[in-house]
C-alpha positions, 0 to 999 in steps of 0.5 A: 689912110688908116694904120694897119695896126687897126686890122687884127690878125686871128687865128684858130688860137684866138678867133673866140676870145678876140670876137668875143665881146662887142662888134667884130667884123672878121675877114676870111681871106687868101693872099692868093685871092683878087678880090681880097687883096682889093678889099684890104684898103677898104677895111683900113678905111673902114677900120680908121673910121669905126675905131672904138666902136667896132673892131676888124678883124682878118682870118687867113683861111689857108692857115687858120683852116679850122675856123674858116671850116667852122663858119663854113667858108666857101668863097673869099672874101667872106666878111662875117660881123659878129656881135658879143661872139654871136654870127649877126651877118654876112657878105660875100664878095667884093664890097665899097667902103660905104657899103662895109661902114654900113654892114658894120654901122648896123651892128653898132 
């Protein structure tokens, strides 16, 4: 199990300048959401597995509504996978960590 220190918290703050260079898998969530709370150990093992290579990262949407309406999130979970600050893909929805490894692995 990975340590959840590897997970980033953004906020509308510091959503640019944290995703702003290399590969950043963001996860716009809400702690209401099902299939959120599901995805978290996905994203710890995920995260534990490409340390130093690429970071993951979290958006809560209720309480960071500017970027979540930036990216124009309309379903959670949303994992959108950034590359030097720049949007390269998405997933929206409920994923298994090979599946989240991969979305990531592609970007690297």
């Amino acid at each position: 199990m990975a340590d959840k220190n590897l997970i980033k918290h953004l906020t509308d703050d510091n959503f640019t300048q944290e995703i702003a260079g290399g590969v950043t898998v963001v996860d716009f969530h809400a702690e209401w959401c099902g299939p959120c709370r599901m995805l978290a150990p996905v994203l710890e093992q995920v995260a534990g597995e490409v340390q130093g290579k690429a970071v993951i990262a979290k958006v809560d949407i209720d309480s960071e509504q500017k970027t979540a309406a930036q990216f124009q999130i309309t379903s959670v979970p949303t994992l959108i996978l950034f590359k030097d600050g720049k949007e390269v893909n998405r997933l929206v929805g409920l994923r298994n960590a090979d599946a989240v490894k991969e979305f990531v692995i592609a970007a690297i």
